[in-house]
N, C-alpha and C positions, 0 to 999 in steps of 0.2 A: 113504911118508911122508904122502901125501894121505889112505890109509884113516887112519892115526894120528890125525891131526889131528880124524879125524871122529868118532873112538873118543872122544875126547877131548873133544870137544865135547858129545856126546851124552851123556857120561857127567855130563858138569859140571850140563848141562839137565834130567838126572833125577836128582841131588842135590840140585838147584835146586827141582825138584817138590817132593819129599819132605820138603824141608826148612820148606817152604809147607802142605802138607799137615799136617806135622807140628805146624806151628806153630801151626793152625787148629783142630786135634784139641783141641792145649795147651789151647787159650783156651776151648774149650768145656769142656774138664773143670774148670775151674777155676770154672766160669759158677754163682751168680752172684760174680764175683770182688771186689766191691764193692758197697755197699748201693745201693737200687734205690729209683728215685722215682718216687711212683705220682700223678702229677698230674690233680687233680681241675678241670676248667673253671668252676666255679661257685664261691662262699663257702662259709664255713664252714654246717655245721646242715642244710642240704637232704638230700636223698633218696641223692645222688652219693656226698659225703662222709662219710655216717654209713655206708655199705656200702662205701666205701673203706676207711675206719678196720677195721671189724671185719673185712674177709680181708687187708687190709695186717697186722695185728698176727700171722693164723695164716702169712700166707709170711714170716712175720719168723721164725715161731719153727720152721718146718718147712724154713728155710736157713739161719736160723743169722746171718743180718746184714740190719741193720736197714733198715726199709721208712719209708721217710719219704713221709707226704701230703703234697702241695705245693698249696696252693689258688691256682690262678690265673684270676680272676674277671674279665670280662668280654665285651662285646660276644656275649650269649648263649651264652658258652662258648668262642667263635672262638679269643681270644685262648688259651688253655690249650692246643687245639687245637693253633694254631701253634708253641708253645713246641714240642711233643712230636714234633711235624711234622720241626723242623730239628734233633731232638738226634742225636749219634750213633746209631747204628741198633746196637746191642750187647745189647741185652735187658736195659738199665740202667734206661732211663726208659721208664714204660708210663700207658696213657691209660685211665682208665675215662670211656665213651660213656653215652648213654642216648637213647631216644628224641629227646629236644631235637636231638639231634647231625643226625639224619636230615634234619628240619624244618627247623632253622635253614640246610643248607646248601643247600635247597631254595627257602626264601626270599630268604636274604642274595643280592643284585645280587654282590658283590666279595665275596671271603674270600681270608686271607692264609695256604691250604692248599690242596690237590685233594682237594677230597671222594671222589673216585674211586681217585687214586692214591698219597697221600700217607698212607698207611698199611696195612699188613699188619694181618687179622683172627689174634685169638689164642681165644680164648674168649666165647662168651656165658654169663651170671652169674643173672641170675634175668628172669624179666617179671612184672607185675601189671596187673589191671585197673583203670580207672578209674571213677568212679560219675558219672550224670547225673541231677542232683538239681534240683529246683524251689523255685521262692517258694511259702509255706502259702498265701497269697493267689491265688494260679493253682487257677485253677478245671481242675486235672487232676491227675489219681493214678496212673496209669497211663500208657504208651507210647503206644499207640491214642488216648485223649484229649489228650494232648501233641500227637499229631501231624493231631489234627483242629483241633484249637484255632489252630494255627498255620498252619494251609491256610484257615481261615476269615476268620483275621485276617491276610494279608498284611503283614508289615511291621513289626506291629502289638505281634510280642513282639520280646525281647532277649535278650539272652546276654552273661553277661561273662567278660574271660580276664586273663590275665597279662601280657598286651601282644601288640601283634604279631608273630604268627610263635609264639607260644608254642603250649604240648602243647595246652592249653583251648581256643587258637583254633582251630589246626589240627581236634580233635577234633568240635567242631561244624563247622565247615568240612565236614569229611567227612558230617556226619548231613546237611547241610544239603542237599549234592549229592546224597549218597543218595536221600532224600526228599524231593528236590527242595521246600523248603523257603524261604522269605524271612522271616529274622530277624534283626535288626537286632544287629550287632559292640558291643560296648560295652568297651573295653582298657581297664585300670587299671594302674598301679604295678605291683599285684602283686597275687597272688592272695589273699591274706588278706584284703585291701581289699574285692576282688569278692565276696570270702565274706560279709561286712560286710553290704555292701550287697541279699545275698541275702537275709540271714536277716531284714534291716531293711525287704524288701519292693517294697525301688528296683528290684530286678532281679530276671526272670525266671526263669532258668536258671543254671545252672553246672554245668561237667563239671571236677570235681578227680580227687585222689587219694583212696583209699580211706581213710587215717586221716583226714585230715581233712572227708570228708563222711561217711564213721562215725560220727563223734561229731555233728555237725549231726542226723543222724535219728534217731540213740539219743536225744539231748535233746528231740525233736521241734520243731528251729525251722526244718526243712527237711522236704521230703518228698524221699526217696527211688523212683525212677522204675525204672532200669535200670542194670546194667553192661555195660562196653566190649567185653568180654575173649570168645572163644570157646565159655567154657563158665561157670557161675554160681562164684562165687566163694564157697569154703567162709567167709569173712570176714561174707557176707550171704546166704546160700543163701536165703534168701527172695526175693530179686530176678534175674528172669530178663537174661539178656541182649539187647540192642538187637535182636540179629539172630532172637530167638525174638521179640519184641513189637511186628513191624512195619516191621524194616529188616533184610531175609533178610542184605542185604552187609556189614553195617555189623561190623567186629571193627578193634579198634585196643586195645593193650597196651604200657602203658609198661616199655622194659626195659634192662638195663643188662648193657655187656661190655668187654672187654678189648681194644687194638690198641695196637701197638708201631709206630715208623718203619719206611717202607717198608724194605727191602734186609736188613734184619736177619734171621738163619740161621734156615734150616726148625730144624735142632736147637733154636735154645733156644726158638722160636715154640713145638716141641713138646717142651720142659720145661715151660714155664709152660703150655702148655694143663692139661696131665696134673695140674701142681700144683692151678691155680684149679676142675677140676673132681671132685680127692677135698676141697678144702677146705669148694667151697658142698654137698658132699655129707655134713660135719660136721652133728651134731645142733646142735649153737650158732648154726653160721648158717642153719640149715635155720628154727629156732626163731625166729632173728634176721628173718628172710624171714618168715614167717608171720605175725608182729605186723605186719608191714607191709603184710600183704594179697600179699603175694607168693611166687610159688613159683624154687626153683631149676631150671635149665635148663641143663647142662652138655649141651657141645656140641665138634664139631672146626670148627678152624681154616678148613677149607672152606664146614661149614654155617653159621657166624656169616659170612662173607665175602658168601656166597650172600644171605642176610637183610639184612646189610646194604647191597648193590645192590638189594635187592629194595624195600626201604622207601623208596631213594634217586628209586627210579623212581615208587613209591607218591605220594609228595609233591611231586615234580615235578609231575605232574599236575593233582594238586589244588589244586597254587597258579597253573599255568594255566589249567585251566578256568574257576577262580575270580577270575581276575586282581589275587593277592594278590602287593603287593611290599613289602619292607620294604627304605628307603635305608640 
């Protein structure tokens, strides 16, 4: 009667599996079983949202239900962050990051997420570099002269960004440590302002993004110095890289990827990997990327994860050595 019981028992407990298993199988063949929201941290019009929209639209049409951008803007992105942090972990709502992600959680004292752990890497999406451009009035053309001009005059130049903690600031932040530099922070609203006042003379320097200091030196109300990026960008193939003109270390690229809630299934982590990486492998966004000065960068789950600890520690750094905090 005791075997029985235990026959019985055990029999119930691998029904009980199976039936788990089964059910789990279910829900991933069904995946996505509802439309998926792809929330962006920032407002509408930025760099985030306009490359959300254009692969949101191809996994809308390569699953068959709709992809809704969700913009939810503030506190540097934080706030979006969080939303994605606490949704179900089901492969429903997904995050597109970008460099700022790195920085910001580097700087911010509090955040209402675990930069560390409060997300699963799915994909990395593309990078670009950024350009470091000068006022016409700066008696420099060149890196070498830049960076003599600025050892000569302690103090004496500036640099504007998009406030603190932004990609601009951190970006010099970094040349500054490299080259051990003293240049004077100048934060604005926002970065168009600082452009503003670049091309108007008040300000020294500026490290943007490439559409927007592209057209400053095509027009020539800016000089064009160097880019950010590891290697010259087919966008300006004229201009070397920092690290070829006097800053061997110096390489920083703005980029953008994918991460879902923590817990959420290796299976559909690697559905959507495989999707987002024949998508930015399309000629349309390949196209779409190259006006932007940026190239596609598909990757797995592991080496996006890997990058993004790797930057996390990158910026760590540089906002201690630098002893940058934003409250």
């Amino acid at each position: 009667m005791m075997h029985g019981s235990r026959r019985v028992v055990t029999s119930l407990l691998l029904a009980i599996a199976a039936l788990m298993w089964g059910s789990q199988d279910n829900a991933f063949a069904q995946y996505p079983s509802k439309r998926i929201t792809l929330v962006v941290p920032f407002g509408a019009g930025g760099s985030n949202d306009i490359l959300a929209r254009a692969i949101g639209q191809k996994l809308s049409e390569n699953w068959r239900v709709p992809v809704i951008v969700e913009n939810v803007a503030g506190a540097s992105g934080s706030l979006g962050a969080a939303r994605v942090a606490k949704a179900e972990p089901d492969g429903h709502t997904l995050l597109i990051l970008s460099s700022t992600y790195t920085i910001n959680s580097a700087v911010q004292l509090v955040l209402p997420y675990d930069p560390k752990t409060s997300f699963s890497a799915v994909a990395m999406l593309g990078k670009a570099p950024m350009m470091l451009a000068v006022s016409k009035q700066l008696p420099a053309r060149n890196t070498q002269e830049l960076l003599d001009l600025a050892r000569a005059k302690p103090g004496g130049l500036n640099y504007g960004s998009a406030g603190l903690g932004s990609v601009n600031h951190m970006a010099m932040e970094l040349l500054k440590s490299l080259a051990r530099l003293d240049i004077k922070h100048v934060p604005y609203r926002a970065g168009n302002v600082a452009v503003s006042d670049l091309v108007a003379g008040h300000l020294d320097m500026f490290v943007g993004s490439l559409p927007q200091m592209i057209e400053l030196v095509r027009a020539s109300t800016a000089i064009g110095i160097a880019v950010t990026g590891t290697e010259r960008s087919h966008a300006v193939p004229d201009l070397p890289t920092l690290a070829q003109s006097g800053v061997p270390a110096y390489e920083l690229e703005q980029w953008w990827g994918i991460v879902v809630p923590t817990d959420t299934s290796t299976a559909v982590i690697d559905a959507l990997k495989s999707d987002f990486n024949k998508i930015i492998d399309t000629t349309e966004i390949k196209t779409f990327m190259s006006r932007e000065g940026a190239h596609p960068t598909p990757s797995s789950p592991e080496d996006f994860a890997q990058h993004l600890a790797a930057e996390l520690q990158r910026w760590y750094d540089v906002v201690k050595s630098n002893g940058i905090k934003v409250e």
